[in-house]
Structures are given as structure tokens and as C-alpha cells.
N, CA, C and O atoms as a GROMACS GRO file, in nm:
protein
  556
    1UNK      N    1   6.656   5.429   7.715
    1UNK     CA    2   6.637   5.292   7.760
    1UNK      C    3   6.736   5.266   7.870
    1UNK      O    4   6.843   5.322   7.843
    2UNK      N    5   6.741   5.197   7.993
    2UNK     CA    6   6.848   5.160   8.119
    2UNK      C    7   6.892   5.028   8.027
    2UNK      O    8   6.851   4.976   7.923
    3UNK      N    9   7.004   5.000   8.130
    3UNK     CA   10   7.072   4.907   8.094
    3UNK      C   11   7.020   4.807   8.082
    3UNK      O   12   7.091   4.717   8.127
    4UNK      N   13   6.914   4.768   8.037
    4UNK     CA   14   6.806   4.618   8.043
    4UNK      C   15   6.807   4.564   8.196
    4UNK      O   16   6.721   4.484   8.233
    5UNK      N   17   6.876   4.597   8.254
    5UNK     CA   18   6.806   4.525   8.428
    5UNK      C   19   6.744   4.588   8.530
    5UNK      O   20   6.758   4.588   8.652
    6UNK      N   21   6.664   4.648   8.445
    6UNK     CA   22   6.549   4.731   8.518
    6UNK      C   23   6.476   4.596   8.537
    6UNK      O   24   6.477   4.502   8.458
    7UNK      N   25   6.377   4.609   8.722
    7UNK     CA   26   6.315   4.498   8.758
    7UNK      C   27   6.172   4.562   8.679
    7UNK      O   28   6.122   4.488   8.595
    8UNK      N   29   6.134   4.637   8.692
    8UNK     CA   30   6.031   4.655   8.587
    8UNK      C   31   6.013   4.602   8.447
    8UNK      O   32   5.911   4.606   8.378
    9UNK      N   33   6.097   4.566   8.426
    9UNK     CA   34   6.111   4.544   8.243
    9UNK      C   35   6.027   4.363   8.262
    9UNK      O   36   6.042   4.303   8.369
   10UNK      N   37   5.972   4.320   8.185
   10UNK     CA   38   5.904   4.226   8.107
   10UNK      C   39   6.065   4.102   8.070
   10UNK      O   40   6.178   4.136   8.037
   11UNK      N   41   6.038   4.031   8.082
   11UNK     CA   42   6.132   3.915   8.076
   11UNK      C   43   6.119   3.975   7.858
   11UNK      O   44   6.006   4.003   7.818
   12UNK      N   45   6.212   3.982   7.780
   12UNK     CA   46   6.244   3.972   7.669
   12UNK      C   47   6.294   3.834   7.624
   12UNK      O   48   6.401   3.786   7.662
   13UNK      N   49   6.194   3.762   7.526
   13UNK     CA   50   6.303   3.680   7.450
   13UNK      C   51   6.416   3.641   7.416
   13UNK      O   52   6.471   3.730   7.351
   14UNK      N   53   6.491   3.534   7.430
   14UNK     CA   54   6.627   3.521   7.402
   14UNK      C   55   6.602   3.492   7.296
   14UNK      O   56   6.511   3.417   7.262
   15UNK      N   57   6.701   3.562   7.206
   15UNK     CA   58   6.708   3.489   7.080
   15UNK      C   59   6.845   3.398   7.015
   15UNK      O   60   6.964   3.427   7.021
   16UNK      N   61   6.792   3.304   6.966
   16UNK     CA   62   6.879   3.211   6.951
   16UNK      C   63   6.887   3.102   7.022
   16UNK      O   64   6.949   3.003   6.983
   17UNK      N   65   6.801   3.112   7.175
   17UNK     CA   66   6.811   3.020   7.280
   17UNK      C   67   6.762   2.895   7.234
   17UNK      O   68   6.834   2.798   7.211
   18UNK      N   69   6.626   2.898   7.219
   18UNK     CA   70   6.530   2.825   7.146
   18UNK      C   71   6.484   2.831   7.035
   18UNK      O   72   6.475   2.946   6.993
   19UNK      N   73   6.440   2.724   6.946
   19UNK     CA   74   6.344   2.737   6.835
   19UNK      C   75   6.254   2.740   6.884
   19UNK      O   76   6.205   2.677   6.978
   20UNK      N   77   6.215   2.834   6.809
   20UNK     CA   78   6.070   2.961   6.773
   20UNK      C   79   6.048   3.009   6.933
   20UNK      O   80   5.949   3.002   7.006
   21UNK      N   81   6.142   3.044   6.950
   21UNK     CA   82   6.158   3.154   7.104
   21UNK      C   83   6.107   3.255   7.015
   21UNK      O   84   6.126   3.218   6.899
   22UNK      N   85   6.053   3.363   7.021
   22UNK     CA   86   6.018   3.520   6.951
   22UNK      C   87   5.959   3.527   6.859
   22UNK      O   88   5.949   3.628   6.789
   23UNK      N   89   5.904   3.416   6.839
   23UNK     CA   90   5.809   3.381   6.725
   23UNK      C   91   5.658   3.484   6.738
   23UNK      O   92   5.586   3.515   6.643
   24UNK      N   93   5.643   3.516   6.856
   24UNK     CA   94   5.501   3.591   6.897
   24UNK      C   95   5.584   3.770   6.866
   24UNK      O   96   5.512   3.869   6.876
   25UNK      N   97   5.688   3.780   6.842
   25UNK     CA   98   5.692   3.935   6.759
   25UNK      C   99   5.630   3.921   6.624
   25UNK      O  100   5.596   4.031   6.581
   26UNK      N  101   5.606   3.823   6.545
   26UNK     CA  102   5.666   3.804   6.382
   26UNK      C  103   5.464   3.786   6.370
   26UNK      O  104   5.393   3.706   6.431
   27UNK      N  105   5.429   3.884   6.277
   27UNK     CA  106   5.328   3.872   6.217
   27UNK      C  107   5.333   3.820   6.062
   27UNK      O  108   5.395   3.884   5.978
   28UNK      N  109   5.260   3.694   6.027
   28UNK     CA  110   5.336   3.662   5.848
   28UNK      C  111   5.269   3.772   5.776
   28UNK      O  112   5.169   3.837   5.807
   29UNK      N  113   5.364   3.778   5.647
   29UNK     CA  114   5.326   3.886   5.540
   29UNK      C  115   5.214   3.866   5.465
   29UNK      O  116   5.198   3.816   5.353
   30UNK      N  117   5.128   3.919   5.554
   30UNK     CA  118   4.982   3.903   5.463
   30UNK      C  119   4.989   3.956   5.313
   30UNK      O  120   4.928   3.917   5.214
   31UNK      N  121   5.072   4.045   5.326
   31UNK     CA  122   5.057   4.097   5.204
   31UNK      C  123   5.126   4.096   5.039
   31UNK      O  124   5.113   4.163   4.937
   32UNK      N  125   5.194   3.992   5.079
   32UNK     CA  126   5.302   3.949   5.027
   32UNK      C  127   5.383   4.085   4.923
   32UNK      O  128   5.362   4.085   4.802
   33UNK      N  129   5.463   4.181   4.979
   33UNK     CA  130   5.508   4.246   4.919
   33UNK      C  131   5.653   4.297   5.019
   33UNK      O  132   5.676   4.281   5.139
   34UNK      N  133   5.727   4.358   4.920
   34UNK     CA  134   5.856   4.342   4.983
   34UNK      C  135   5.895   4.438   5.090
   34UNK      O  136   5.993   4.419   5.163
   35UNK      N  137   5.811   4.549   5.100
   35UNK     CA  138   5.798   4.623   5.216
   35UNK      C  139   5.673   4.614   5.321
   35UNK      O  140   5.638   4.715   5.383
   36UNK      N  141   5.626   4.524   5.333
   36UNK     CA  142   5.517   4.484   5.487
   36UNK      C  143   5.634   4.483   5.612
   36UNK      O  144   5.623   4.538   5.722
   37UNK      N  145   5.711   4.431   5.580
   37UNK     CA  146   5.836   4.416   5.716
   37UNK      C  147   5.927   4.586   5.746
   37UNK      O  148   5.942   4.667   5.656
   38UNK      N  149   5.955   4.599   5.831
   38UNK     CA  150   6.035   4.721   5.870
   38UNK      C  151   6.156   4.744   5.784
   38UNK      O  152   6.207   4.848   5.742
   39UNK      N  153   6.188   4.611   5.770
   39UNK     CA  154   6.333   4.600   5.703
   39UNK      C  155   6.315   4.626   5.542
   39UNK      O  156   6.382   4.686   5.458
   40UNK      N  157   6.184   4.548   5.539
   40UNK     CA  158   6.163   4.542   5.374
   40UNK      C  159   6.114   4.707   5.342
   40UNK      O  160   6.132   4.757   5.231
   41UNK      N  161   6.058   4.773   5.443
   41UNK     CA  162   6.005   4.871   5.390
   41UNK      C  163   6.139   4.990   5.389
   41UNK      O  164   6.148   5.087   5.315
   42UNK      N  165   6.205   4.961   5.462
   42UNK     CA  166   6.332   5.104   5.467
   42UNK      C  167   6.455   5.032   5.314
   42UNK      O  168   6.530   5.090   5.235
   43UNK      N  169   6.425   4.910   5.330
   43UNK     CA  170   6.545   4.868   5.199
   43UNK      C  171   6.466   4.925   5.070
   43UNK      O  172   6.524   4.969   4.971
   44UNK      N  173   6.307   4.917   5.086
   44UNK     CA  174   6.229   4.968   4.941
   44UNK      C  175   6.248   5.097   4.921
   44UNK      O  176   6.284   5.153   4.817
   45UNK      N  177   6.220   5.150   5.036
   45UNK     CA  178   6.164   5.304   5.038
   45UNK      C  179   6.292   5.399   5.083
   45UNK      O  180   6.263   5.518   5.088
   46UNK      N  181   6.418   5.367   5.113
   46UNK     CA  182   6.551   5.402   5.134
   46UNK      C  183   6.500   5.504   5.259
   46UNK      O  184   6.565   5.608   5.258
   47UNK      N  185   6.420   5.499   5.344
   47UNK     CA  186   6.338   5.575   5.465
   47UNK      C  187   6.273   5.525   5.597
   47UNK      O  188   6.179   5.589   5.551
   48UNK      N  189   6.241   5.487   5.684
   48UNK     CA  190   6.177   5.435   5.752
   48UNK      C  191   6.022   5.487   5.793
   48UNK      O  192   6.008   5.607   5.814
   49UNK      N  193   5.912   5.401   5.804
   49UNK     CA  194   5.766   5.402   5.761
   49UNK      C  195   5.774   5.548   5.855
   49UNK      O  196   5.863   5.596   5.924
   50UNK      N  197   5.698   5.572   5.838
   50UNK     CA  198   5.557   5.660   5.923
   50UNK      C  199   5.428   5.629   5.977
   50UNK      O  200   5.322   5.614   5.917
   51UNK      N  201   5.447   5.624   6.073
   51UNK     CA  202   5.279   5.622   6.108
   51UNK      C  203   5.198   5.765   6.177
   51UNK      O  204   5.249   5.867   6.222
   52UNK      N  205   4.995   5.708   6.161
   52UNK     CA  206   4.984   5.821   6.250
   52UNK      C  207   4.969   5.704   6.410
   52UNK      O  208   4.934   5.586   6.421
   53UNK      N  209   4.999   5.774   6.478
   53UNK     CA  210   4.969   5.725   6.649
   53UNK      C  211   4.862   5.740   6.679
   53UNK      O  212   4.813   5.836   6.619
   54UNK      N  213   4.785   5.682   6.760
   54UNK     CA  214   4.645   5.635   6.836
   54UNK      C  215   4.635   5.828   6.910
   54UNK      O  216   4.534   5.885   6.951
   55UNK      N  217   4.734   5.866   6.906
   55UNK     CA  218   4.700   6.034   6.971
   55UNK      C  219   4.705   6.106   6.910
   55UNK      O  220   4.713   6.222   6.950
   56UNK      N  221   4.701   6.056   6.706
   56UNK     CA  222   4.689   6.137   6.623
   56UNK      C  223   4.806   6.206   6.593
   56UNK      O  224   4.800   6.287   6.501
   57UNK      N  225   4.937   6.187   6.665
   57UNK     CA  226   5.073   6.252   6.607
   57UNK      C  227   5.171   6.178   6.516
   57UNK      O  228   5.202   6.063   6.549
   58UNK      N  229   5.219   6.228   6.415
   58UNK     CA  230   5.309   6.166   6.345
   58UNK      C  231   5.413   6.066   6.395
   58UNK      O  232   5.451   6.103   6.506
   59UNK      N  233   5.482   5.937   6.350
   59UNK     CA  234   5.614   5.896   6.435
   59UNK      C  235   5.675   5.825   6.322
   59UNK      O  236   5.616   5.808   6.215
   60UNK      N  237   5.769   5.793   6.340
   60UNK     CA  238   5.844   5.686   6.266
   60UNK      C  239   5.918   5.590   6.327
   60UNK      O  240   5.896   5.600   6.448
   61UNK      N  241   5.984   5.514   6.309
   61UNK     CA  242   6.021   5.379   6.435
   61UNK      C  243   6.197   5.384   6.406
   61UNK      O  244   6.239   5.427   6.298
   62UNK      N  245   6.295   5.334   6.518
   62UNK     CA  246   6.397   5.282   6.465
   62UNK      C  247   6.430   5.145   6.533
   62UNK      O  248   6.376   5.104   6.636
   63UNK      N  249   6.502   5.095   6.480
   63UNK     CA  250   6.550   4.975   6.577
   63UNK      C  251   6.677   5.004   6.663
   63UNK      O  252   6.790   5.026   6.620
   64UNK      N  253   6.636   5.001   6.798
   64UNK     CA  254   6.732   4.945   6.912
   64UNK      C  255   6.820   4.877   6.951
   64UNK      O  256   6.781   4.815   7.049
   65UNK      N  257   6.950   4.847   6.919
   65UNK     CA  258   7.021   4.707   6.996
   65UNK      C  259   7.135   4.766   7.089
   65UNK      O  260   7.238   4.805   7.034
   66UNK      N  261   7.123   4.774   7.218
   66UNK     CA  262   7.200   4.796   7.299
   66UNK      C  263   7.300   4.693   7.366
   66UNK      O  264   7.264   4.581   7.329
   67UNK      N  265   7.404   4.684   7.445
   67UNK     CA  266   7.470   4.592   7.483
   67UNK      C  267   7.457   4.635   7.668
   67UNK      O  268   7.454   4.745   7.724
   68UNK      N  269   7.454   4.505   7.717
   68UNK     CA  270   7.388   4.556   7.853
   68UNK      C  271   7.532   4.431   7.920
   68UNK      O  272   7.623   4.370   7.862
   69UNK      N  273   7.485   4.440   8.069
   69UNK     CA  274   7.558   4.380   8.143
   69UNK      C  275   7.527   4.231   8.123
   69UNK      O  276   7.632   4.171   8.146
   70UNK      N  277   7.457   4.169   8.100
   70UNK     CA  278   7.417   4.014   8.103
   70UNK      C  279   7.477   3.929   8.016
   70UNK      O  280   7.451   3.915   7.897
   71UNK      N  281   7.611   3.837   8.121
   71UNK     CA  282   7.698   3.778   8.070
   71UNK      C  283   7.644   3.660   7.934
   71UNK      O  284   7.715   3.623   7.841
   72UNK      N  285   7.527   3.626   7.955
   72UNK     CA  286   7.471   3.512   7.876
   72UNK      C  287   7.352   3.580   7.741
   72UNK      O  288   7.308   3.508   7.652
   73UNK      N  289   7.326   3.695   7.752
   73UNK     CA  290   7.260   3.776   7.678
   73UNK      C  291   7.291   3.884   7.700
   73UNK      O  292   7.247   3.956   7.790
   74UNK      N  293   7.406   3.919   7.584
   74UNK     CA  294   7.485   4.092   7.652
   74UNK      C  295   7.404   4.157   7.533
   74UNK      O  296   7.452   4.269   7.516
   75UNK      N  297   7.332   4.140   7.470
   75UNK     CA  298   7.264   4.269   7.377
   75UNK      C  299   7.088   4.236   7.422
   75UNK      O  300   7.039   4.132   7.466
   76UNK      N  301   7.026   4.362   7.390
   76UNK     CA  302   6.882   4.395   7.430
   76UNK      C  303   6.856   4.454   7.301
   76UNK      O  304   6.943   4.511   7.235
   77UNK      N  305   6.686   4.432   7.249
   77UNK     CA  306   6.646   4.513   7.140
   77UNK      C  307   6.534   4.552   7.158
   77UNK      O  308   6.464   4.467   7.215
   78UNK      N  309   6.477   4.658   7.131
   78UNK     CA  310   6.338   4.757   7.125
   78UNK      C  311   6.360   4.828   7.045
   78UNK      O  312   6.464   4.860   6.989
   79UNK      N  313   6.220   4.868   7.030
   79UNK     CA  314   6.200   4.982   6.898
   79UNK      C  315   6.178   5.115   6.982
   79UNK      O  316   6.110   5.113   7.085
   80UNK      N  317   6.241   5.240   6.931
   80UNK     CA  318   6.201   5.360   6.965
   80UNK      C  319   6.107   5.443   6.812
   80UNK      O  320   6.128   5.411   6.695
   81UNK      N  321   5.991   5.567   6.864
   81UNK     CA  322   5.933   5.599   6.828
   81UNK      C  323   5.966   5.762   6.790
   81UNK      O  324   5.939   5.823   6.893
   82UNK      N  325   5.988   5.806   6.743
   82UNK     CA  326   6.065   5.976   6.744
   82UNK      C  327   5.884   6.017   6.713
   82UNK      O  328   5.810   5.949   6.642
   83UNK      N  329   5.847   6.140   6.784
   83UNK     CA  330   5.707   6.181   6.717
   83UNK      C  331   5.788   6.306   6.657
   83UNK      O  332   5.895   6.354   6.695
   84UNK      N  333   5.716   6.338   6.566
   84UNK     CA  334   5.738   6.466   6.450
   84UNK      C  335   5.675   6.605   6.508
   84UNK      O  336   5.616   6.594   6.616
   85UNK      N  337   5.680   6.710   6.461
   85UNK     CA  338   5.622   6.788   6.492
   85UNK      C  339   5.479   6.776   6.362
   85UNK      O  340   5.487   6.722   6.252
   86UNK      N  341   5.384   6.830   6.411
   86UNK     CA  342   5.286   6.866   6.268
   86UNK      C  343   5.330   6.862   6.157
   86UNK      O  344   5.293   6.798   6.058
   87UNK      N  345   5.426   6.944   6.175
   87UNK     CA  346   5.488   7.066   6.063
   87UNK      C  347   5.593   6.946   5.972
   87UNK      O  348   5.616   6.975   5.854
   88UNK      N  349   5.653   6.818   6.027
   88UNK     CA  350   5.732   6.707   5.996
   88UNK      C  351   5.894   6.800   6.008
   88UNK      O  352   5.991   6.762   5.942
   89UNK      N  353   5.902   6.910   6.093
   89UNK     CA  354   6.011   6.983   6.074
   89UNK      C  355   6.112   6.961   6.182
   89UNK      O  356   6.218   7.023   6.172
   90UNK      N  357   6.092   6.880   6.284
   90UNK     CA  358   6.163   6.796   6.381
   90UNK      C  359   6.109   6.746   6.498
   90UNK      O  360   5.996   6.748   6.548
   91UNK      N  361   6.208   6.703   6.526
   91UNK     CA  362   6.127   6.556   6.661
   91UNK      C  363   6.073   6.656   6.770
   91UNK      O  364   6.110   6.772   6.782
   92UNK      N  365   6.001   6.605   6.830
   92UNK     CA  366   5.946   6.682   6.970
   92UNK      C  367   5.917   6.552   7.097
   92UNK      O  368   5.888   6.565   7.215
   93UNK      N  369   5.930   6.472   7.044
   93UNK     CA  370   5.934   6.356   7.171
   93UNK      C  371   5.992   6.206   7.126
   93UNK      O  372   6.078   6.186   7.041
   94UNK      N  373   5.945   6.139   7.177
   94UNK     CA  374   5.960   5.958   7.182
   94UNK      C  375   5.886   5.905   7.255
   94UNK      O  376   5.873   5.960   7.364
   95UNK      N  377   5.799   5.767   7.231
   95UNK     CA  378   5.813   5.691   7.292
   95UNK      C  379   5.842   5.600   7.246
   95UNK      O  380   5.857   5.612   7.124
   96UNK      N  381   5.870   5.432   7.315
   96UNK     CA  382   5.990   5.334   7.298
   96UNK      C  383   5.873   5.208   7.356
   96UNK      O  384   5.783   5.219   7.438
   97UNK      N  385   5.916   5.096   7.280
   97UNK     CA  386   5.854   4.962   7.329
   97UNK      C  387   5.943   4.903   7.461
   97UNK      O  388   6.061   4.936   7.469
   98UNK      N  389   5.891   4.826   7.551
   98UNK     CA  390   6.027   4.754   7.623
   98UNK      C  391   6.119   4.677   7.576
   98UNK      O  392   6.154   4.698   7.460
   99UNK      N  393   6.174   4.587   7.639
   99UNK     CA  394   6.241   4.523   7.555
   99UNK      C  395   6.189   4.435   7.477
   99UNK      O  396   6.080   4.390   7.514
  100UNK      N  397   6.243   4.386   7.358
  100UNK     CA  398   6.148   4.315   7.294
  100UNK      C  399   6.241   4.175   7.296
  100UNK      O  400   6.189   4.074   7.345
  101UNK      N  401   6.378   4.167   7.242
  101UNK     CA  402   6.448   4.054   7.259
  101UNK      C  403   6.554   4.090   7.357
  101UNK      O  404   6.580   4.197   7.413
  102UNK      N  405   6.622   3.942   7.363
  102UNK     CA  406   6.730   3.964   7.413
  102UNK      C  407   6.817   3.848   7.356
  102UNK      O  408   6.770   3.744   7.312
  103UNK      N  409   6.990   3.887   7.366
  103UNK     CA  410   7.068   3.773   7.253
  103UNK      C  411   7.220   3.755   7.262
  103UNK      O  412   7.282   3.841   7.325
  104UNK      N  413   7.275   3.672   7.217
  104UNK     CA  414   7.456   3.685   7.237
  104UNK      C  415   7.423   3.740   7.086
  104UNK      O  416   7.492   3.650   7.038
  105UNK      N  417   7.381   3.804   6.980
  105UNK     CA  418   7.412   3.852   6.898
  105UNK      C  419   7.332   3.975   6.817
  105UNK      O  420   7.234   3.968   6.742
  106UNK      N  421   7.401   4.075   6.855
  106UNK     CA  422   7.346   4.176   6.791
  106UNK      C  423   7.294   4.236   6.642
  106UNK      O  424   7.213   4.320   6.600
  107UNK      N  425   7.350   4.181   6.612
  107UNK     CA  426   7.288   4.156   6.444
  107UNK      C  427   7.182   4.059   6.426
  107UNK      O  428   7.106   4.080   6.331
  108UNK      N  429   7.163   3.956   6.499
  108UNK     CA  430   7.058   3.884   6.488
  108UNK      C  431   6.932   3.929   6.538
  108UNK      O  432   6.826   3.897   6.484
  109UNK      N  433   6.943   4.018   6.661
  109UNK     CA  434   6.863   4.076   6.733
  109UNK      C  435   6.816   4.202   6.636
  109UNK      O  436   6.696   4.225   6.616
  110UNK      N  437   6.913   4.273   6.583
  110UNK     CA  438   6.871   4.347   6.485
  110UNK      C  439   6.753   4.331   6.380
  110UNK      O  440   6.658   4.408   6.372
  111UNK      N  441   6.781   4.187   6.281
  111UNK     CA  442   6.768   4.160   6.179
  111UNK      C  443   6.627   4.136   6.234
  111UNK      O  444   6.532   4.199   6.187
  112UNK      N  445   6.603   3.998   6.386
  112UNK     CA  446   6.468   4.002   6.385
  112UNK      C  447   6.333   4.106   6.434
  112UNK      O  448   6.211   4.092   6.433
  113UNK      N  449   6.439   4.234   6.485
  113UNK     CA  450   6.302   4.334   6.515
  113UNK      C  451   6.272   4.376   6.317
  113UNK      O  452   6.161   4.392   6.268
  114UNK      N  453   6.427   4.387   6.228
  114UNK     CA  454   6.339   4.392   6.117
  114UNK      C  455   6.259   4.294   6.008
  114UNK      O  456   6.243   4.304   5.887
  115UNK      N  457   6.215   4.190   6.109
  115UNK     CA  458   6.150   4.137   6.003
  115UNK      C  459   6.044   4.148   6.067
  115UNK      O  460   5.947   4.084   6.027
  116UNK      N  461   6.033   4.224   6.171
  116UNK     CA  462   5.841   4.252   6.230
  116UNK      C  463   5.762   4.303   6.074
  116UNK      O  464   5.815   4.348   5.972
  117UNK      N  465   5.664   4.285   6.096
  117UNK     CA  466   5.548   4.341   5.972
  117UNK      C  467   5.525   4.501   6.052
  117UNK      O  468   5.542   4.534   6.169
  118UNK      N  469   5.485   4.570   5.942
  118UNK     CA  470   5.475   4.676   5.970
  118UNK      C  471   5.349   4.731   6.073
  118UNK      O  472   5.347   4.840   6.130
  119UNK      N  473   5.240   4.616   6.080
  119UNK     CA  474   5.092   4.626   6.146
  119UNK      C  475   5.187   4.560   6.282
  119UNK      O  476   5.153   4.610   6.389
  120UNK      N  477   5.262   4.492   6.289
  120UNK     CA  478   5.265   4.464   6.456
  120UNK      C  479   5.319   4.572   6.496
  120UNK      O  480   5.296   4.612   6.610
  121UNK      N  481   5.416   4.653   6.397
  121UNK     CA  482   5.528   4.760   6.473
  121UNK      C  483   5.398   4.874   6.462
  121UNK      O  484   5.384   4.919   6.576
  122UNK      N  485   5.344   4.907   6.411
  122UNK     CA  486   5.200   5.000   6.450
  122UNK      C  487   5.119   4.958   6.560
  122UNK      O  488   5.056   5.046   6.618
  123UNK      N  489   5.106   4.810   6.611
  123UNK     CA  490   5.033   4.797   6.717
  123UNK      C  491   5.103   4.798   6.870
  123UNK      O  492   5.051   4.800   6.982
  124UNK      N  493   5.276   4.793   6.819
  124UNK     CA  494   5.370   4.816   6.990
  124UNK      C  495   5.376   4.976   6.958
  124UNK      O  496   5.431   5.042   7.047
  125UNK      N  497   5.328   5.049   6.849
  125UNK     CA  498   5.349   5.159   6.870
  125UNK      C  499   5.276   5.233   6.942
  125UNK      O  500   5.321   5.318   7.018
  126UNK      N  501   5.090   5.196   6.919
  126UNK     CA  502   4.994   5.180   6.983
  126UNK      C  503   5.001   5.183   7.149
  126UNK      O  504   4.950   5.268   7.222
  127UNK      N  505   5.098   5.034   7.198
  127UNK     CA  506   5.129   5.033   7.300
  127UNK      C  507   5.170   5.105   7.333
  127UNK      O  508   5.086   5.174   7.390
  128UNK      N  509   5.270   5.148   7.337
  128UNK     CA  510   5.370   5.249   7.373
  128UNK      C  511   5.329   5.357   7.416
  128UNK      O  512   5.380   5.397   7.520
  129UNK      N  513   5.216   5.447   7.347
  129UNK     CA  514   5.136   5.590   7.323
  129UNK      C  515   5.072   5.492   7.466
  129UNK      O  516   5.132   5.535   7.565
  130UNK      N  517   5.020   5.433   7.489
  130UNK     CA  518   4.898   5.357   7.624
  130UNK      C  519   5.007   5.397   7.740
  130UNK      O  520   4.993   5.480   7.830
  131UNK      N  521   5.106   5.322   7.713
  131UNK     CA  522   5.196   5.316   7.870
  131UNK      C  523   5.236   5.476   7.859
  131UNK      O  524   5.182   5.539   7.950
  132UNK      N  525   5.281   5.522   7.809
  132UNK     CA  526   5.294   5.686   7.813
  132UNK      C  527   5.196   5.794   7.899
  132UNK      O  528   5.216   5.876   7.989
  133UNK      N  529   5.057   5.740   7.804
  133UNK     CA  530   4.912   5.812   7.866
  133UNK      C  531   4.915   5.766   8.039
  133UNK      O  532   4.911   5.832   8.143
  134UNK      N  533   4.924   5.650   8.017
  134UNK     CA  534   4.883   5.592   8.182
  134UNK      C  535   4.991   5.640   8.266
  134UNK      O  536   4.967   5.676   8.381
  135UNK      N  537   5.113   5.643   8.216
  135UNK     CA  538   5.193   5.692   8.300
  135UNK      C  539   5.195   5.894   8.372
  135UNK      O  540   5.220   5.928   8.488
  136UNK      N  541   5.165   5.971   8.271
  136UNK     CA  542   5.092   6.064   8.238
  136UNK      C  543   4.996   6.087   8.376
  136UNK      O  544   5.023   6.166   8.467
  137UNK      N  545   4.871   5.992   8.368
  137UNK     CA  546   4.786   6.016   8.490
  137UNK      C  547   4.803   5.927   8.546
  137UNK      O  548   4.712   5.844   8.546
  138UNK      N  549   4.943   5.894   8.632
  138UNK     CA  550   4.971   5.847   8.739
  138UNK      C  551   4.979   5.909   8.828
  138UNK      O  552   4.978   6.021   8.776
  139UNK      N  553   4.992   5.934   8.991
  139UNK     CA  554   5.014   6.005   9.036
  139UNK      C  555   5.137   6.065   9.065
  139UNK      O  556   5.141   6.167   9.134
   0.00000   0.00000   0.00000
């Protein structure tokens, strides 16, 4: 990930700025159980989920919080994607969401990529595998 001031990057949420600023990460728990959320599922399962990817390869997610130059929002958060080999016998790539927030506090920024539901963090994972491909057959 660059230091978050890449002009490419997507304006990220501040968090904390506003109420219900980042409210469009947070899918509610349809399912009402204590691992639908990222957080809930690695505190249940002492592991972090798995998915399969839209290209059919294994991944699992972690959470991101970096500290960047921006005096008024010095931390950035995204999720990275490690893909597995077949075999689940080690990583062979990544891909990574952009930024998703941004915050004067890193633990907060933390806490809210883990309370994503596990279907949104499967659908930026989704993303992610897209901007990869397209980037791929760029010229």
C-alpha cells in the first residue's frame, strides 16, 4: 500500500469526523450470529475466514492500519487479501482493497474494518480480483 497520498486513491472516509461517515462499509448482521463480522469471526474461530475468489483461488483477509503523512488523518485502513496456494501450503500473491477509512485513531479505524460482515469483505474481495484482472489487460 503507498503512503495514502496516492492521487489515484478514492477519497476514504474519515472516521470519527462525522456521524454515520462509513456507514456504507457496514452491512447489518443478517444473520445474527457472533461470527458474520470479521472481528466476530477471528474472535470465534481464533483464525481469520477464508474465502473462494471470483478466480476460483483461495484467500483470507487481514486488516490494514497504516500511519501516513496527513496531519488531520494520520492513519489509513484497507483490507489485504493473501491468496493461498491450492495446496493451502503458502501465500503466492495478494490483492488489497483501497483505502477504505481514514482517522486520528488507529484502533478505531481498526475496530471498524472489523465490524464489516463477512459478505461485504467477500464482495471488496470480489473487487479487488476486478481491479487486478483489468489492470492485468491494461496496456
Amino acid at each position: 500500500m503507498s503512503d495514502g497520498t496516492d492521487a489515484d486513491e478514492p477519497d476514504a472516509p474519515d472516521v470519527g469526523s462525522e456521524p454515520g461517515r462509513g456507514d456504507d462499509l457496514e452491512d447489518a448482521d443478517i444473520h445474527g450470529t457472533a461470527d458474520a463480522t470479521l472481528a466476530g469471526y477471528i474472535r470465534e474461530h481464533d483464525r481469520p475466514p477464508a474465502f473462494e475468489g471470483s478466480d476460483g483461488q483461495p484467500y483470507t483477509v487481514s486488516i490494514e492500519v497504516e500511519k501516513v503523512g496527513d496531519l488531520n488523518a494520520p492513519y489509513v485502513g484497507y483490507l489485504v487479501f493473501p491468496r493461498w496456494a491450492e495446496t493451502g501450503l503458502g501465500v503466492i500473491g495478494h490483492v488489497e482493497t483501497p483505502l477504505l477509512l481514514r482517522g486520528r485513531d488507529s484502533e478505531e479505524i481498526g475496530k471498524q474494518l472489523g465490524d464489516l460482515s463477512l459478505h461485504r469483505i467477500k464482495h471488496l474481495l470480489d473487487e479487488a480480483i476486478e481491479r487486478r484482472e483489468e489492470e492485468e489487460r491494461a496496456p
